[in-house]
C-alpha positions in Angstrom: 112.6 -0.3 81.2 110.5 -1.5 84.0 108.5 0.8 85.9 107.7 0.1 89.4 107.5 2.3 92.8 110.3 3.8 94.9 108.3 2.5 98.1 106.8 -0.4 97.8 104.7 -0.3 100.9 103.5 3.4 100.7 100.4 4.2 98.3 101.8 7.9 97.9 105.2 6.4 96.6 106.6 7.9 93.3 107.0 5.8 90.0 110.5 4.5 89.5 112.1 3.6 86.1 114.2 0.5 86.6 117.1 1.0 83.7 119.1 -2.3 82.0 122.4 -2.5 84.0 124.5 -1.9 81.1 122.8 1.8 80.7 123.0 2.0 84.6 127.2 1.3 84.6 127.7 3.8 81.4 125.8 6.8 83.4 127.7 6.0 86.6 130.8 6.0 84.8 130.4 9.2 83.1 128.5 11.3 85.5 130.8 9.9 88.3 133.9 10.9 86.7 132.5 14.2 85.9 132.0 15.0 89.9 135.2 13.5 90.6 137.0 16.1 88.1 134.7 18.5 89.5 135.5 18.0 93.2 139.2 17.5 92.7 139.8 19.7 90.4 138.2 23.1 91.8 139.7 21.4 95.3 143.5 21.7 93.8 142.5 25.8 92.8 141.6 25.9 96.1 143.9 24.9 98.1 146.9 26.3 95.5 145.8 29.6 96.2 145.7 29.3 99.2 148.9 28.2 100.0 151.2 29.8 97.5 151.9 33.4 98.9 152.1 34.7 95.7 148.7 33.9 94.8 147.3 36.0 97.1 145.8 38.7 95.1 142.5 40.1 95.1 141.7 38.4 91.8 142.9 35.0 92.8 140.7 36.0 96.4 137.8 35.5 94.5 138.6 33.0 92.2 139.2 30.6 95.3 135.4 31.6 96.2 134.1 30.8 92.5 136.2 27.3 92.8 134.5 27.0 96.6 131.3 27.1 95.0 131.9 24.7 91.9 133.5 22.2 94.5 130.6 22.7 97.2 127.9 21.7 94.0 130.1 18.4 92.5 129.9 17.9 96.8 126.4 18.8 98.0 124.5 18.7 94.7 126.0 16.8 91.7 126.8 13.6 93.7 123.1 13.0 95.5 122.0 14.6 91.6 123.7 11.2 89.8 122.1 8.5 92.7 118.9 10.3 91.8 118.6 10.6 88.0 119.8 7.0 87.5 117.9 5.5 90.2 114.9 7.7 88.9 114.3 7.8 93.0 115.0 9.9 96.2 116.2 7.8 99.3 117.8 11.0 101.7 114.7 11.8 103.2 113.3 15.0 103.1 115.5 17.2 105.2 118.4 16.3 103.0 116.1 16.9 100.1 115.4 20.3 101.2 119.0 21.1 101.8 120.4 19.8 98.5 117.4 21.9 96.5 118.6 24.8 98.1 122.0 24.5 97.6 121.6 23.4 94.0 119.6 27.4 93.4 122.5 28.7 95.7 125.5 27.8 94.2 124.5 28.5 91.0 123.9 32.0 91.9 127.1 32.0 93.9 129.3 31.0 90.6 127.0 34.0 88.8 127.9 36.8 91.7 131.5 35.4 91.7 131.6 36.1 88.1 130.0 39.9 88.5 132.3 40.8 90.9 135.4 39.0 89.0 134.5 41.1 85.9 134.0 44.5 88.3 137.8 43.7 89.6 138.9 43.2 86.1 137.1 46.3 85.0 138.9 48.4 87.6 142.9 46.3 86.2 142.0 47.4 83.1 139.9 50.0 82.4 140.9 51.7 85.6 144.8 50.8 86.5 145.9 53.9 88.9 142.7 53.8 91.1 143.2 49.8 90.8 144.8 49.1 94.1 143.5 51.6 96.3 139.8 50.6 95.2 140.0 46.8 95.3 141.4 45.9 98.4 141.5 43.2 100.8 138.4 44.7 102.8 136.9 45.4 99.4 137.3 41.8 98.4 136.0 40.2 101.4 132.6 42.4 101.2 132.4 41.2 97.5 132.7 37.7 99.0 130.7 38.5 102.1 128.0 39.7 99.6 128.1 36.8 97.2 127.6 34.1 99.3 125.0 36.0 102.0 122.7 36.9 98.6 122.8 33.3 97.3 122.1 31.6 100.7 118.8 33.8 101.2 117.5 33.2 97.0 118.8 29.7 98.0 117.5 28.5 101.4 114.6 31.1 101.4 112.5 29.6 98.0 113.3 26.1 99.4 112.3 26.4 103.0 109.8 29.0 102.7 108.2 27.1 99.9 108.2 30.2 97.3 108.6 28.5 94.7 105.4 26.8 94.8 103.7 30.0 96.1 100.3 30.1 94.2 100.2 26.3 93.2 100.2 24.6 96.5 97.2 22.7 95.5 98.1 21.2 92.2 102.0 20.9 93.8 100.7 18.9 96.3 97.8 16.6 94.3 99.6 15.9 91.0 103.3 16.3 91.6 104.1 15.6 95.4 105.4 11.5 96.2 107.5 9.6 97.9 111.0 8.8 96.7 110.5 12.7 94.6 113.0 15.3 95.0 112.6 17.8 91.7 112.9 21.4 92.3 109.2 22.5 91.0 108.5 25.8 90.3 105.6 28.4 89.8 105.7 30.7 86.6 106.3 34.0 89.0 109.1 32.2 90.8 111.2 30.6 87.8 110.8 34.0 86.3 112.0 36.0 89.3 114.6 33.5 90.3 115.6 32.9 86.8 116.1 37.2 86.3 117.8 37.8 89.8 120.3 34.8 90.0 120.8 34.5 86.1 119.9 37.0 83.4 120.6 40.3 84.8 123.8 39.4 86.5 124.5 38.1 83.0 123.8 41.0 81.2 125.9 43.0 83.3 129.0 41.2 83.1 128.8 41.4 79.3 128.3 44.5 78.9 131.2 45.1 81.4 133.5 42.6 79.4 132.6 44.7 76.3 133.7 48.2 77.7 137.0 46.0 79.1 137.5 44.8 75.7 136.9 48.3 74.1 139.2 49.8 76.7 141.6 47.4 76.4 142.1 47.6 71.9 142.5 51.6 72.8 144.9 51.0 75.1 146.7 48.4 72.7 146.7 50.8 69.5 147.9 53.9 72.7 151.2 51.6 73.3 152.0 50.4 69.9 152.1 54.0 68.9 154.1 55.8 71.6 157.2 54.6 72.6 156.0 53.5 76.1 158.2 51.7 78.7 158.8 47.8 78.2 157.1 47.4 82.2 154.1 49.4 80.8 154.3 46.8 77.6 154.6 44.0 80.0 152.5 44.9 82.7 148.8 45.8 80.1 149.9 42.1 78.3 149.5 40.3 81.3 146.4 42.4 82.6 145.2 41.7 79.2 145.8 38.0 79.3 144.2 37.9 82.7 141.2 39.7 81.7 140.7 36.9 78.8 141.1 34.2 80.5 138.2 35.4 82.5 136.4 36.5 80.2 136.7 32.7 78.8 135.5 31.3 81.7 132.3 33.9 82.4 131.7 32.9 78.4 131.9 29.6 79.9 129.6 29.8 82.6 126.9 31.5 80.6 127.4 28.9 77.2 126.3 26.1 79.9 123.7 27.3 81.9 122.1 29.1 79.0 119.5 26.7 77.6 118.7 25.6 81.6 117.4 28.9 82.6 115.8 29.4 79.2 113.5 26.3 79.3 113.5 27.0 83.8 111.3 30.5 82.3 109.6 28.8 79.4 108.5 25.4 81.0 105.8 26.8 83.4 104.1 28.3 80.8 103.8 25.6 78.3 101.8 23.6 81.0 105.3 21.6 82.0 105.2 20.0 79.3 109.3 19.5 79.0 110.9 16.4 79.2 111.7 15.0 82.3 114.9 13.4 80.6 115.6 17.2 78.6 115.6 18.5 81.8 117.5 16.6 83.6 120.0 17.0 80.7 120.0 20.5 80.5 120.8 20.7 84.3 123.6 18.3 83.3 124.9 20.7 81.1 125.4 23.3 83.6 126.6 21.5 86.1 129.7 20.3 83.5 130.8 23.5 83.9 132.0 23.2 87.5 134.0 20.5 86.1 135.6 22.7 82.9 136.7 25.3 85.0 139.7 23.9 86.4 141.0 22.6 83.1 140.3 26.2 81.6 143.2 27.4 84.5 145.1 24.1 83.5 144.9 25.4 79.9 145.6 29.1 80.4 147.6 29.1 83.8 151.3 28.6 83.9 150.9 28.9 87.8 148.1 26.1 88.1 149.9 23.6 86.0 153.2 24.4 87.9 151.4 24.0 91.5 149.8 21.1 90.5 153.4 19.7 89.7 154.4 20.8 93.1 151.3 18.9 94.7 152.0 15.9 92.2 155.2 15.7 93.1 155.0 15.4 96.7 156.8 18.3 97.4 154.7 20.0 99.2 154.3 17.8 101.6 158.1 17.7 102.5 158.9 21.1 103.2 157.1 24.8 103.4 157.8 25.9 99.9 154.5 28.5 100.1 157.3 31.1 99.1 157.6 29.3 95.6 157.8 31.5 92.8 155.1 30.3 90.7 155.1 32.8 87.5 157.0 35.7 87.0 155.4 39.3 86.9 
């Protein structure tokens, strides 16, 4: 690997670590396919919820928001994210630079509050079923949403633009890790910590201990059914509730298995000097970002309605005549 300089005319320019061609193709193919799975899967949630009538439930409301925010990352963030780690060099100019760091901190706390507020719905199916409808509602929904997306845009935008997270290190930002053709998301101690524990850990901690009381609700309610003699629509209706809420639950797990060791080394990395490795890092973020693209297979996997939608979009049918009434999974 040669190095040489992103700029070649500017003394400020960043190093840049010229990769053999046959290292260059193998990354582009891997990481390319990943953000086209990314994009066009969580694009095919989107737009199947959207258009099938009967997928227009509070749940699947914010789903389509959680999808929004995995297909805005494989747009805004993962696709600039591959030109940059294989080129080892930034050529959008700073604006763009600016705008993709904050989006990259933004919709990864958008996936996180999607998730909160997907296991708060979920608490209320289960744990909750009479008060279920009359609590989340459309109105209810679309605040959840409202909330979600106004919360990440100001921990998003506002550490990017107001430069908090290099509040306190301005001076060593700016001598030892500021060049041209650069465009890392640096971070102080206080602000990986802060950010780390508002957009990761403690939304995390909340939605497991909420999946915990669901799943402790949800084995009482089992053993309650099995021994009375209980309708077969009661049956029916807590096995599909129950199947929804794992499914979920598999996809929070997800979420949290991915962006993990990211946010652990994001506290730890500050304070050992950032002394991490530029390649772990960028690795690490990888890793999370992989699970924008798993997401839409776990619905593939779990779904009859996605894989049955996706046969209707496949097929061309949907294109030919309104068949948003379709009948896409029986209740």
């Amino acid at each position: 690997m040669e190095p040489a300089l992103c700029y070649e005319y500017i003394n400020a320019s960043c190093l840049r670590t010229i990769y053999p061609l046959p290292t260059r193709i193998t990354l582009y193919v891997i990481l390319g396919f990943t953000v086209i799975i990314t994009v066009c899967g969580n694009l095919l949630v989107t737009v199947s919820i959207t258009y099938f009538k009967q997928l227009h439930t509070p749940t699947n409301c914010l789903l389509v928001s959680l999808a929004v925010s995995d297909l805005l990352l494989g747009l805004l963030v993962m696709f600039p994210s591959m030109i940059r780690c294989i080129e080892t060099c930034w050529y959008f100019g700073d604006v763009f630079c600016k705008v993709y760091m904050s989006s990259d901190v933004m919709l990864c706390t958008a996936s996180i509050l999607n998730l909160s507020f997907i296991s708060l719905d979920r608490h209320y199916a289960v744990c909750q079923p009479l008060q279920y409808r009359r609590k989340v509602t459309v109105n209810a929904v679309l605040i959840m949403i409202l909330t979600t997306w106004s919360v990440s845009a100001l921990i998003g935008f506002g550490m990017i633009f107001l430069r908090l997270n290099i509040w306190g290190i301005e001076e060593f930002y700016y001598n030892y890790i500021a060049c041209e053709g650069s465009c890392v998301l640096f971070q102080s101690g206080l602000s990986s910590t802060v950010s780390s524990v508002l957009s990761f850990y403690i939304p995390g901690i909340i939605m497991l201990a909420v999946y915990l009381k669901i799943f402790l609700v949800a084995q009482r309610q089992l053993r309650s059914i099995q021994n009375t003699s209980c309708m077969s629509s009661t049956k029916v209706s807590n096995t599909s509730q129950t199947k929804a809420t794992k499914t979920l639950a598999i996809i929070m797990g997800g979420f949290l298995s991915f962006w993990t060791p990211f946010f652990v080394c994001n506290i730890i990395d500050p304070f050992i000097n950032y002394s991490t490795p530029p390649a772990l890092f960028e690795t690490l973020v990888w890793v999370g970002y992989m699970n924008s693209a798993v997401n839409p297979l776990i619905y593939a996997f779990f779904y009859s309605w996605f894989r049955k939608a996706f046969r209707l979009f496949a097929s061309g049918k949907v294109f030919k005549s309104d068949i948003s009434e379709t009948t896409l999974f029986t209740e």
